[in-house]
N, C-alpha and C positions, 0 to 999 in steps of 0.2 A: 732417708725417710722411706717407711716400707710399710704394708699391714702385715702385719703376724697373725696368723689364726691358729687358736689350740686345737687340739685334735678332739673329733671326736666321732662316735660311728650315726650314721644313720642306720636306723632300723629297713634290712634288708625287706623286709613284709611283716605284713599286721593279719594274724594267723585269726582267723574263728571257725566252726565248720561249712564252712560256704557250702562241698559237697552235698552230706544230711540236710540241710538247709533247704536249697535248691530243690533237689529231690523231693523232700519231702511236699514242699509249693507247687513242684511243677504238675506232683500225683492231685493233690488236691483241687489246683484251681483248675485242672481239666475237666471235672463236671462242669463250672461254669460257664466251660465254655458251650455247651450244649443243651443245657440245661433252660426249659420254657415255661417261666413261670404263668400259672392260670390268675385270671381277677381275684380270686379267692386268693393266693398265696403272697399278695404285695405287701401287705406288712414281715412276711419273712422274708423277701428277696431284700426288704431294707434293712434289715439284721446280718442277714451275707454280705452286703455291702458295706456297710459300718464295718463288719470283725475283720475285714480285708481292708480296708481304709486304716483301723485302730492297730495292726499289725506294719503298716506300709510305715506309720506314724513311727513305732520302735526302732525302726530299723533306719530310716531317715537323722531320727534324733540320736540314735548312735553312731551313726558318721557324721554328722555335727561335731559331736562331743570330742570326739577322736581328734578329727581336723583342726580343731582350735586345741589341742595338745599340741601335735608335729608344729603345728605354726606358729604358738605363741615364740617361741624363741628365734623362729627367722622372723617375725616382725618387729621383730625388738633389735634385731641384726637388721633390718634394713632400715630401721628408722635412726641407729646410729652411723650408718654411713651416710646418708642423708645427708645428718647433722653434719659431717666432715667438710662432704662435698660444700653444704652451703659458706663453709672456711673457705672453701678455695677461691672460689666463686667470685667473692667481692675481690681479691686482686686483679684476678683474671679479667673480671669489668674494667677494672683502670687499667689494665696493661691494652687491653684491645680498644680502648677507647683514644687514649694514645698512637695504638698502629693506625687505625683508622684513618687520626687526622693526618698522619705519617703520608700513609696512602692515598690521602684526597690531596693532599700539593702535591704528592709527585704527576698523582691524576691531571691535575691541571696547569702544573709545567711541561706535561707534557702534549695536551690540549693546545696549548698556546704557541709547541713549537709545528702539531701540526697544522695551524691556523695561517703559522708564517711560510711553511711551507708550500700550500694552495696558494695563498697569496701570490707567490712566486712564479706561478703557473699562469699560462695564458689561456684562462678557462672562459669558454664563449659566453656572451651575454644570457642569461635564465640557467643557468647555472651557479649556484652559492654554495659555500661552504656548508649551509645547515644543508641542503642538498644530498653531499658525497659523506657527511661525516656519520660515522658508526662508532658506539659504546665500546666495542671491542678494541678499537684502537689504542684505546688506554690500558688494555693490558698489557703487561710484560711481554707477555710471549710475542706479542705481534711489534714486529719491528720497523722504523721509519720508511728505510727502503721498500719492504712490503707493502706500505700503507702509501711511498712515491708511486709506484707499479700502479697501486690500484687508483689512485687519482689520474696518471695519465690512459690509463683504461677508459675511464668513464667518461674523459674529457673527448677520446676519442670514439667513442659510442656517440654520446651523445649529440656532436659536429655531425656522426651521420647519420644518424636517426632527422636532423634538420632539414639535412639535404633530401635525405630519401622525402620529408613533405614538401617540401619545397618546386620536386619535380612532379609532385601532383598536376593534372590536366586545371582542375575546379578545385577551389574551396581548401588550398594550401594552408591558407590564413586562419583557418576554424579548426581545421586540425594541427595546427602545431600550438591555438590558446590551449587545446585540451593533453597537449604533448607536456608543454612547459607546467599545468599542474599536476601532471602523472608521473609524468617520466616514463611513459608505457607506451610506447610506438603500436603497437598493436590498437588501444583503445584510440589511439589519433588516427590511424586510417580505416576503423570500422565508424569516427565519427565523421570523416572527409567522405563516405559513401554511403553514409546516411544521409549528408545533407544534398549529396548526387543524386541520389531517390527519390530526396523531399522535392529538390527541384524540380524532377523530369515528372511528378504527378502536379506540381505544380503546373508545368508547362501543357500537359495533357489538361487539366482544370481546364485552364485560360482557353485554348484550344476550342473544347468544349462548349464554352460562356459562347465565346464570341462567334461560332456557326449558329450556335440558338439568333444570339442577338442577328442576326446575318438573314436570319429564315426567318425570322419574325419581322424585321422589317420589309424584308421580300413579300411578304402574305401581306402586311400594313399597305405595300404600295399594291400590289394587287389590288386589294379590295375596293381602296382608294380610287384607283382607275377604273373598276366595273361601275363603282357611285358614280362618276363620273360620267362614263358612259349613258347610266341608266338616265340619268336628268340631264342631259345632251339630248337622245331619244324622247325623253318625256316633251321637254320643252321642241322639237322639231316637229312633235305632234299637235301639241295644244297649237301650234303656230299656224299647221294646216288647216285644222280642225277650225282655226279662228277665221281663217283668208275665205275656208268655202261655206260659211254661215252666212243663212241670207238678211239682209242690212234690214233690220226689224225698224229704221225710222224711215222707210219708204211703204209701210203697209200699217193695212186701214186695220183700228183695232176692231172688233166683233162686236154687235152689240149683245150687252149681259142679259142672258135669260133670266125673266121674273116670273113668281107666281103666287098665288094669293097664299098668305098665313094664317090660320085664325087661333087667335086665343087672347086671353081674360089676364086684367090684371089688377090690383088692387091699387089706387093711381088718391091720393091728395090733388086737389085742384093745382095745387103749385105742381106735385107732379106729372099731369095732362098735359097742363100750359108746355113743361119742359118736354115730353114728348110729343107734341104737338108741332111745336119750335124743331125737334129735331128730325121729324118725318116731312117736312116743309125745305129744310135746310137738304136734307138725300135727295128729295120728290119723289117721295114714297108718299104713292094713293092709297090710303085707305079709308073705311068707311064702316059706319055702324055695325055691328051682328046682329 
């Protein structure tokens, strides 16, 4: 089964005077190109424009025409192989749909043998098979042995990748949680000396706090002892102060100076009688004006 194709020429060139042509457009539209049209002359500059557009139009629509000559027959040629090709097509789907499933069990007989394989291995705890396994290993080309190799690789990486956090100073334990979800020993001891950082400003914090709180309550007892002092002192005075005051119930009171008041008031006999009663009651003298 073969294509056979008949013979036939393609046209070596499609001849017209392109030279004369040429020539002759390139003499003419070099006025245009220098050419300053005044206000006065715009209805003509759009008549040059138009006969140069309506020329451009000829010449465009004759390579069209041409174009869909040479081509109608290779489009007619490619739409019948097309056609062919879509013949082949549908077996070729069943044949590969077939290899396919062909190739997805052998894919996972052979999954399964490297499943039994690891299995077999004494691979340290945080270590699993979804871990070490790679897509690639179910290719052909990559063979059991190569894929033994590289499981006791990683087995052995990653035992010392352990140790190495393990003999961390601090904070062994925070860096191998973030070991076992990476597998990246690098991001495990840049997180084991972040938390050595967070600490030691933690430590400087605390540090900090507690000289304030320290000098604050040094200044509290201070202060506390001057009050103290100061009303010690207050009270050792009033005290003196009391002992040499002279004992005021062994001296004779003064008698109160008096002297006449005069004035007017506007008095109801009930109120004479009651200030009358009440200057009798003081022994306040008084007498007419």
């Amino acid at each position: 089964m073969e294509l056979k194709m008949n013979e036939y020429q393609l046209p070596q060139n499609i001849s017209f005077n392109f030279e004369e042509l040429k020539a002759e457009l390139t003499e003419k539209v070099r006025l245009y190109e220098t050419i300053a049209y005044t206000d006065d002359q715009i209805q003509e500059a759009k008549k040059d424009r138009a006969n140069l557009n309506k020329l451009k139009k000829v010449l465009n629509d004759e390579r069209i025409r041409r174009e869909k000559e040479y081509m109608a027959p290779f489009n007619t040629f490619k739409a019948q192989i097309n056609e062919i090709i879509g013949v082949i097509d549908k077996p070729v789907a069943v044949i590969d749909k077939q290899v396919k499933a062909y190739e997805d069990q052998k894919k996972q007989e052979k999954k399964e043998k490297i499943k039994e394989l690891w299995d077999s291995l004494d691979a340290p705890d945080g270590l699993t098979f979804d871990d070490v396994f790679q897509e690639k290993f179910l290719n052909a080309s990559c063979s059991m042995k190569n894929i033994s190799q590289y499981f006791e690789d990683d087995i052995k990486r990653f035992t010392r990748d352990l140790e190495t956090l393990a003999a961390l100073p601090e904070f062994g334990y925070e860096a191998k949680m973030v070991y076992l979800s990476t597998h990246d020993i690098n991001k495990a001891l840049a997180e084991g000396q972040r938390m050595a950082q967070v600490q030691k400003q933690k430590a400087e914090y605390e540090a900090t706090q507690a000289r304030k709180r320290e000098e604050e309550a040094a200044r509290k007892a201070a202060e506390e002892a001057r009050k103290q002092q100061a009303e010690q002192v207050t009270a050792a005075a009033g005290e003196t102060a009391f002992n040499n005051a002279p004992d005021v119930s062994t001296q004779v009171p003064a008698e109160p100076v008096k002297q006449w008041v005069s004035f007017q008031a506007l008095l109801s006999t009930e109120d004479a009688l009651a200030l009358k009663a009440f200057f009798d009651e003081r022994n306040i003298e008084f007498k007419p004006v």
